[in-house]
N, C-alpha and C positions, 0 to 999 in steps of 0.2 A: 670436324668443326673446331673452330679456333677457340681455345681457354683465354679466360680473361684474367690476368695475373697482377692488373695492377690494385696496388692497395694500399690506402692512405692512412692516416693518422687521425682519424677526425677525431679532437676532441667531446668526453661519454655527454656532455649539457648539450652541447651544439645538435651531437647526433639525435636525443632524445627531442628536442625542439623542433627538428626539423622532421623528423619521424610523426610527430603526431599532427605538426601542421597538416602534414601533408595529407592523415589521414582526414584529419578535421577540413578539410577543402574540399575533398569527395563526398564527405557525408558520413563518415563509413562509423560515425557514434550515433546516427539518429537512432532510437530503442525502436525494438522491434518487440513485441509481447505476446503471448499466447494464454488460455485458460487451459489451466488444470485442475484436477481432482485434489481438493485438500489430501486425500489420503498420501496423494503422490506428490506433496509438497517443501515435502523436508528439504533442507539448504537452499531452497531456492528463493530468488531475489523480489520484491512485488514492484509490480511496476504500477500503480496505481493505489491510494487508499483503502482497506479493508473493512467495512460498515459490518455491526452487527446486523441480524436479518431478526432478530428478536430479543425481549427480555430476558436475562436471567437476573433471578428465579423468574418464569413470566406469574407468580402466585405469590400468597402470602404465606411462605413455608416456615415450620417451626426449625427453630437452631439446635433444639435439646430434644430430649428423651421425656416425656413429663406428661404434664395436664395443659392442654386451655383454658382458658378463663376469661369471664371480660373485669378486668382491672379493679371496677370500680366494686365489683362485691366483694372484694380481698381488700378493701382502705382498712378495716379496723381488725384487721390481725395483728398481734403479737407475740412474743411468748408466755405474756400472762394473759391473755385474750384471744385463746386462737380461734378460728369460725372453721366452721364447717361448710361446706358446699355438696348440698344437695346433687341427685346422680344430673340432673336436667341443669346443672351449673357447672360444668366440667362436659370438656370431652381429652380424650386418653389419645396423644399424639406421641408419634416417634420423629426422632430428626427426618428432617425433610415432607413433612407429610401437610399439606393443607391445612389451612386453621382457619376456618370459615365464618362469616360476620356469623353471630356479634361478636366472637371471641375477640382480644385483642390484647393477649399476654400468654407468656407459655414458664407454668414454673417448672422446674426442676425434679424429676421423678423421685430423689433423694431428700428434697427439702418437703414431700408430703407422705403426711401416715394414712391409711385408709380404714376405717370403720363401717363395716360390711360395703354399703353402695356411697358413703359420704365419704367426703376426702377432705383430710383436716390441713389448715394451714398455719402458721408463725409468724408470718412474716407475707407483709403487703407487696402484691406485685406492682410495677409500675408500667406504664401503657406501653405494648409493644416492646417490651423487652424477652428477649430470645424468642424471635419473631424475624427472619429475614425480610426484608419488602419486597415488591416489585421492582426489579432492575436493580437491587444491591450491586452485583455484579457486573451486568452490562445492561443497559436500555438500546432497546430497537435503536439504531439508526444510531449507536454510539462505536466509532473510529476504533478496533480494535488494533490494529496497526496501520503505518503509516505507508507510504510508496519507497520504496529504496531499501526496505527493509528485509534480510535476510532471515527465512522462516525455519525455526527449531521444531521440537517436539513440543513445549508447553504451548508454543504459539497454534499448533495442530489443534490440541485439544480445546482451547479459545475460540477456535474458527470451527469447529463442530458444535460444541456449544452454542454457538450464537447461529447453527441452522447454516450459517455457508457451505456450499456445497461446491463449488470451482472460485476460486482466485486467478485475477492478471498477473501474469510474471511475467519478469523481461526474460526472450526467447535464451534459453544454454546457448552460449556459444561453442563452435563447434571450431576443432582445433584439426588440421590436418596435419600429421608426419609422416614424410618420407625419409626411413634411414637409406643412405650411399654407400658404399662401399665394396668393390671388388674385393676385400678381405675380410669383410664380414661374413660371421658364420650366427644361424641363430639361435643356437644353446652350447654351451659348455662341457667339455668334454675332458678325464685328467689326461688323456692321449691325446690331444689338439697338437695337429701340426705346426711348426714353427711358421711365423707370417702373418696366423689365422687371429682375427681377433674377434671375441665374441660381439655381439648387437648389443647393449644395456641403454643405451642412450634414449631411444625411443621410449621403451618402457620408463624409464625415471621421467622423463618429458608429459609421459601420459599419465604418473601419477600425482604429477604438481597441478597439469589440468583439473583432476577431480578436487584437488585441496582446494584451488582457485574457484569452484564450481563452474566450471567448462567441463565438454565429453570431446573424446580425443576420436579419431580412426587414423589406425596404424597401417600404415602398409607395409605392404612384407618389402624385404631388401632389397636395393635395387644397383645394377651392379655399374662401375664407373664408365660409362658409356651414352654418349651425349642422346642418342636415341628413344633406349631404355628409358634416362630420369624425363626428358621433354616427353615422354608417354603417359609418363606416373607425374607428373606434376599438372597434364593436362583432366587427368583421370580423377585424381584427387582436388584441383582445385574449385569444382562448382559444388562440391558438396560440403563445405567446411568456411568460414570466418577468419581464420587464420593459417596459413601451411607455413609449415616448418620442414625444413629441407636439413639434414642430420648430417654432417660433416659435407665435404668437396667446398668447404670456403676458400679456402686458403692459396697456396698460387704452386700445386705441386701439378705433375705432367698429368694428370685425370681426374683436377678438381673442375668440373661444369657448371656449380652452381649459380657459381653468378652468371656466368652467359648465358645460359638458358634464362634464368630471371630477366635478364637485358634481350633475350629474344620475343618472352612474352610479356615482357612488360617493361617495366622501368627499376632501376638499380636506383636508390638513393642513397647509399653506403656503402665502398665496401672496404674495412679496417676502421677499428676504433682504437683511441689511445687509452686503451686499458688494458691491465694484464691479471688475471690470463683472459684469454677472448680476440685478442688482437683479430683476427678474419672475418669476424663477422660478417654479416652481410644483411642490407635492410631494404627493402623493396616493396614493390605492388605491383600484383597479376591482376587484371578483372575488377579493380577497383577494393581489393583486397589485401591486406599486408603479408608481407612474408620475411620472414627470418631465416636468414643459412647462418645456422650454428656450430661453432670447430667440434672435431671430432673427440677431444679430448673430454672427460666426463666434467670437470668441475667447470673447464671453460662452457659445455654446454650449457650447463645448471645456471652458470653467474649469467648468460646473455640471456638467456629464457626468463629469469627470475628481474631482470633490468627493463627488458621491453616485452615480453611478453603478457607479462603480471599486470601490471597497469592496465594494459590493454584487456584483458580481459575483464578482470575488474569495472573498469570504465562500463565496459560494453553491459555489463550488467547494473547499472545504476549507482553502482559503488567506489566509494576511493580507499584506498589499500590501507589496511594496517597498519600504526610507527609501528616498527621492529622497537622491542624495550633495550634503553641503550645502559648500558652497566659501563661506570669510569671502570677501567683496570691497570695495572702495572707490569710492564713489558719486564719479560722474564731476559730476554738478548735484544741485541739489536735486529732492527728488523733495514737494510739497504734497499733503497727504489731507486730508479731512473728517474730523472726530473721529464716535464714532460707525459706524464702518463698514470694513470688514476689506478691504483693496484689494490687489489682486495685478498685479504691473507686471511685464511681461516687459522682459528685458535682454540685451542680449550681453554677453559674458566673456571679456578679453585679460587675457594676461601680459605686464608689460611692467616688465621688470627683475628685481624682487624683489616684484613687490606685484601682485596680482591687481586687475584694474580693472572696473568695471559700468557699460555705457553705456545708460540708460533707453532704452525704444523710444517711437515713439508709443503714448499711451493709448486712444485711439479704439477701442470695440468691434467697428465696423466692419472694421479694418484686418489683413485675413485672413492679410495676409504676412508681418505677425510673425510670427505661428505658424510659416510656415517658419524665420524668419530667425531667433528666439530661442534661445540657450546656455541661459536659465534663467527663473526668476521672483524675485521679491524678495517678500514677504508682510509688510504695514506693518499693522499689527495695529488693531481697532477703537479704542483707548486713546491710540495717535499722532497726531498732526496732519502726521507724513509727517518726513523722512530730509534731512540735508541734504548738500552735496555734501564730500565727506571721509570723512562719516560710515561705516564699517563696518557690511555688512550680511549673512545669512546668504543667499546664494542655494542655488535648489533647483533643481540641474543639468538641462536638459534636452537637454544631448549627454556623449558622453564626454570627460574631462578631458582627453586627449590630443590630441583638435581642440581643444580651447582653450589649450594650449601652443603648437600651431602656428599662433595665428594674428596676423596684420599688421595693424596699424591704419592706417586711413588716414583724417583728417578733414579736410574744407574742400571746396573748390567742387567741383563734381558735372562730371564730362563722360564722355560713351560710351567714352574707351577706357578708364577705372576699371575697366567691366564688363570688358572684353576682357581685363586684368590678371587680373582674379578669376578667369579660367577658365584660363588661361594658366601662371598659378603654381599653381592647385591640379591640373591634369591635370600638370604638366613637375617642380613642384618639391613635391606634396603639402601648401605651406604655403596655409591660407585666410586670405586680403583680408577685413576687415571693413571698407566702405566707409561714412561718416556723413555726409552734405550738410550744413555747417555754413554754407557758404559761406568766402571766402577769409578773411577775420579769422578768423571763429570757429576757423579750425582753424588760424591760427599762436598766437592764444589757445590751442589747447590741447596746442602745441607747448610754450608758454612751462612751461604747467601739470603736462609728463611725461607729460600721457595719451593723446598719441600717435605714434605710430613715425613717422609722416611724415603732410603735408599737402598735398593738392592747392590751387596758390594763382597768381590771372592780375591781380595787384593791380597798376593801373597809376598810376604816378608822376607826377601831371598834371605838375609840374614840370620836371621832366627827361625827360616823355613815352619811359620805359623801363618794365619791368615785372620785377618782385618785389623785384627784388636791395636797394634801398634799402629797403624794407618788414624784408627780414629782418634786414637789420644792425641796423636801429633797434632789431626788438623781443627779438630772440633773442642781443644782446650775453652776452658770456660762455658761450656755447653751442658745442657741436662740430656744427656744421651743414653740408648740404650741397645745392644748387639742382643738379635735373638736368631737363632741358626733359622732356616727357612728348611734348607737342607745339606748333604754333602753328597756330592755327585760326582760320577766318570769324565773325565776331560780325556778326547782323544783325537786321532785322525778320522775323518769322514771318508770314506771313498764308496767307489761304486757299485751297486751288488756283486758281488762274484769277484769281487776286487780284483777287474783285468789288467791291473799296471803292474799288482804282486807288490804294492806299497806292505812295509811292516815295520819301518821306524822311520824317524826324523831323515836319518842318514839319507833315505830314500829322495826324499826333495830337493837334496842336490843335484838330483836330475833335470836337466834343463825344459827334457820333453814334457816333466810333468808343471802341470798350472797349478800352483796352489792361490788360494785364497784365504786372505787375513781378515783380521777383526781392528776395528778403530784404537789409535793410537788413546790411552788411558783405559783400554778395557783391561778386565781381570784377565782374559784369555790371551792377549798382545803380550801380556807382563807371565805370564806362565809359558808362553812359548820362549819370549823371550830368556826366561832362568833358564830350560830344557835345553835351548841350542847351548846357551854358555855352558852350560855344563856338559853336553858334550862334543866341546869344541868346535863347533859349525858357526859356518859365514853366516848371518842372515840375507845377505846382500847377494852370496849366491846360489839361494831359493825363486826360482820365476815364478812370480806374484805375490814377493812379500808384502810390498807396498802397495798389493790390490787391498781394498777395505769392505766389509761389510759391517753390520751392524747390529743385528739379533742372530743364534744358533740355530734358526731354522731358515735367515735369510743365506748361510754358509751354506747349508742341506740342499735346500732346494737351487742351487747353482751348482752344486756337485750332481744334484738328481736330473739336471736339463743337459749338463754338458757344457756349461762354462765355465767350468775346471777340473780336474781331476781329486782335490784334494781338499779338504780345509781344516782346519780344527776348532770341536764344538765337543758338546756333552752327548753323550749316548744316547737319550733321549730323543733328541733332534734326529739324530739317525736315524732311527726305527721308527718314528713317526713318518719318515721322506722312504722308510724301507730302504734303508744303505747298508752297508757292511762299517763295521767300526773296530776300530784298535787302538785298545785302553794305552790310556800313558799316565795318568796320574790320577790320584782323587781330591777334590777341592771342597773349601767348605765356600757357603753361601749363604752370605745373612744379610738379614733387615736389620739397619741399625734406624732408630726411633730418636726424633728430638722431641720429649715429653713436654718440653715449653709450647712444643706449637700443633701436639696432635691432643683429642680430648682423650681424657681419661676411659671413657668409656668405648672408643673406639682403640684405643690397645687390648683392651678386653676381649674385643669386638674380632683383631686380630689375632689376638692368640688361642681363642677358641678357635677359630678357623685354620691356623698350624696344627691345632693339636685333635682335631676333629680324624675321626676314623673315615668320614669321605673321602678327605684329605691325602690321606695316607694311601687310601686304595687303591684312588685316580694315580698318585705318584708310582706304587708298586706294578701296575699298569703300564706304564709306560717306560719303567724299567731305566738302571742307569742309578738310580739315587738310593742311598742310606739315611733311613730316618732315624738313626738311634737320637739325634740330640734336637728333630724336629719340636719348636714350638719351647725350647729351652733357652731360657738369658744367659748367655756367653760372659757377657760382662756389662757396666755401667758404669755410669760416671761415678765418683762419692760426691758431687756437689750436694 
């Protein structure tokens, strides 16, 4: 069968407009409803009015704990006048209990003394006080929620109260997904063959259905072959509201999607001018919509979350959420293509007075922003992109409250960052946002105020010490403060069994061997760097000096797959990816603190968490590090 490769640009308003006309021309919003069981009602949408079916109270119930009385034979009590009331003048009520004509007052169990069968009073009651009515609550035949309204737990126990027994709600929509892929595999394996990629798409697909209140059916994998999916798209489409077809959009030698859509139905999209997403694909089988979403994880999430969301929403009586938008200030620049409406996920600190946005990676690939992201930033087709300063609206994707409480920390990457992050948010609720900048970059953005502290193991070839001269230089005028974090092995990573028989630097002058570097500014580039000088070695002729990685366990695990032979990281890193390691020096590693812009109580906050015996354990665990000066100030400004 012939693939359909072509693929256009349509602008994301136009496609949206045109998408829902088209749905709105078929019909395909009229509501559909069904009765359920209040018990079985929770999240779900009403599609008509909900009338009480009785009074509450339907009786004249007492509010207190006390006596009845009728009113008027308690007028002439006081406290220098009290009366007494006969036993045939009172009767003895608990909350909630009947209070039957003539009564029509309830006092206070506390406000009366009793003398044997008479019951003395103080103080006059007034008519129908602590006395609930008929229908306080609700009267027969009174609206206890309205149609469009999405039902909680309180609203449950409202609708029992008042006697209902089934409510109308508009029918769940039903979400249909077919993942694609000849190289899908459906779980995860740490021996997964190269090539193989796992399935995740469907399931995130199927749990944004239940947030939206839609029910998903998933089909199992379906592999790139035009027979196969035309089987499962015919299989799957009369039972579902919407089908979602999971990668094969785009125009490679065995993406089907859209032709098979154009075979059973109509193509009304295919490419939008957005990134990431560009393949999309927007259709109708049966008088039903369909979306072919890229294969990429956040491209799937951003087109799902663009047309999907509405549409389901819609389908159920409702219009969607604002997303809460928070101004913020662009930590870098952020470059767009004109022409194309690009959506950048970002984290979100406070830090001082001024809300800050740290770009994430942009790569569609990169599925872990999704967890890691506070928000998105939207750089409209008209921009050529944001620069850093620049104020932007972001469109929350946590609550503002974790992003009041969160730490920044940027500059060089080491394992026990992670062990911090878990550490302070289980013991002290405040969230780490960690950023591999490497050890500049993050006194760079020390200097800049955009971050609460940086991790930094910058060594002084001169005076062969580490950071202390680095931070005077650059943070002069600063309230700063060095506390070790730790002092750890810097080595060579190689392979278990070390089959190349690497054992020093010298060795990398081998051309056979691939080494792999760390980003230009990090503490480990500037420590290889004094190592070769010192012992008279080229850098230049080492094969892959100029390759880069970014964190010590992103070096590990490219030694660990066989995308290179070699690299240099902390011991640590090793034995976590289970490498073989050979020590070359020992480094220190500190947090240095600008006091002006972190609270007082969150250094606290940190240095229990250094000096914590967890701490310490987790590190002696994973082997590699010296804590003698863990959790101790190195030095500080005298401002």
């Amino acid at each position: 069968m012939k693939r359909n490769i072509y693929i256009k640009n349509t602008p994301l308003k136009e496609a949206i407009i045109n998408f829902n006309q088209a749905l709105d021309e078929i019909g395909y919003f009229c509501p559909a409803e069904e009765w359920i069981e209040v018990s079985q009602c929770l999240g779900r949408v009403t599609s008509r009015p909900v009338l009480s079916r009785r009074s509450s109270p339907h009786y004249q119930a007492s509010a207190m704990d006390g006596i009845a009385v009728r009113a008027k034979d308690t007028f002439a009590a006081s406290e220098t006048t009290p009366v007494r009331l006969a036993e045939n003048q009172y009767l003895m009520v608990d909350t909630g209990d009947y209070v039957p004509p003539p009564f029509d007052a309830v006092i206070m169990i506390e406000d009366v003394n009793f003398f044997g069968n008479e019951a003395e009073i103080v103080k006059a009651a007034v008519p129908w006080q602590h006395i609930r009515s008929v229908g306080e609550d609700l009267v027969a035949q009174d609206m206890i929620v309205p149609s469009s309204y999405r039902l909680g737990s309180y609203e449950i126990a409202a609708l029992i109260s008042a006697a209902v027994e089934r409510v109308a709600v508009f029918r769940q929509p039903v979400v249909g997904i077919i993942p694609t892929g000849t190289e899908l595999v459906a779980s995860a394996s740490p021996d997964m063959e190269p090539g193989k990629i796992v399935e995740s798409n469907s399931y995130m697909l199927e749990a944004l259905c239940r947030e939206w209140g839609a029910r998903a059916i998933r089909h199992s994998i379906v592999e790139d072959d035009w027979d196969k999916l035309l089987q499962a798209v015919r299989e799957v489409e009369p039972q579902c509201d919407l089908l979602v077809i999971c990668s094969g959009s785009s125009a490679g030698r065995e993406d089907y999607t859209s032709a098979v859509i154009d075979h059973l139905g109509t193509v009304l999209n295919h490419g939008l001018a957005i990134k990431p997403g560009k393949p999309a694909i927007l259709g109708l089988i049966g008088g039903k919509p369909v979306i072919g979403v890229p294969g990429y994880p956040v491209s799937a999430q951003l087109v799902f979350t663009l047309f999907a969301k509405p549409l389901l929403y819609r389908k159920q009586g409702l219009v969607v959420p604002d997303d809460e938008k928070l101004p913020c200030q662009l930590t870098r620049k952020i470059a767009s293509p004109m022409g194309v409406d690009e959506f950048v996920y970002v984290n979100v600190a406070k830090i001082q007075d001024r809300y800050l946005a740290y770009p994430l990676s942009r790569g569609a690939g990169v599925s872990s922003n999704l967890v890691r992201a506070d928000g998105v930033i939207t750089i409209s087709s008209g921009q050529e992109g944001v620069n850093a300063g620049d104020y932007s609206q972001v469109a929350l994707m946590r609550p503002r409250h974790e992003i009041e409480l969160s730490l920044v920390c940027m500059g060089s990457h080491d394992l026990c960052i992670d062990l911090l992050i878990d550490y302070l948010r289980r013991r002290h609720r405040i969230r780490l946002l960690s950023t591999n900048v490497g050890s500049m970059g993050g006194l760079m953005a020390l200097m800049r105020g955009e971050t609460h502290m940086a991790g930094i193991h910058l060594l002084d070839t001169e005076r062969g010490s580490y950071n202390v001269g680095y931070v005077q230089r650059y943070l002069q005028g600063k309230n700063w403060r060095l506390i070790n974090a730790v002092r750890r092995q810097q080595g060579l990573i190689v392979k278990k069994g070390n089959p190349l028989n690497i054992t020093s630097l010298e060795d990398l002058l081998n051309p056979e061997i691939r080494f792999i570097n760390r980003q230009k500014g990090a503490g480990t580039r500037i420590l290889l760097d004094y190592l070769l000088k010192q012992a008279g070695l080229d850098p230049t002729a080492i094969n892959g000096y100029n390759r880069e990685e970014y964190t010590h366990l992103a070096v590990a695990a490219a030694v660990k797959n066989d995308a290179c032979d070699c690299g240099l990281g902390i011991m640590a890193s090793a034995r976590v990816m289970d490498l073989d390691f050979i020590p070359l020096a020992e480094e220190q590693y500190d947090l240095c603190i600008l006091t002006d812009l972190m609270p007082v109580d969150w250094v606290d906050r940190l240095m229990d968490a250094l000096s914590s015996a967890e701490f310490r354990e987790n590190l002696r665990k994973m082997g590699g590090y010296n804590l003698e000066l863990s959790g101790q100030i190195i030095a500080a400004s005298l401002l």
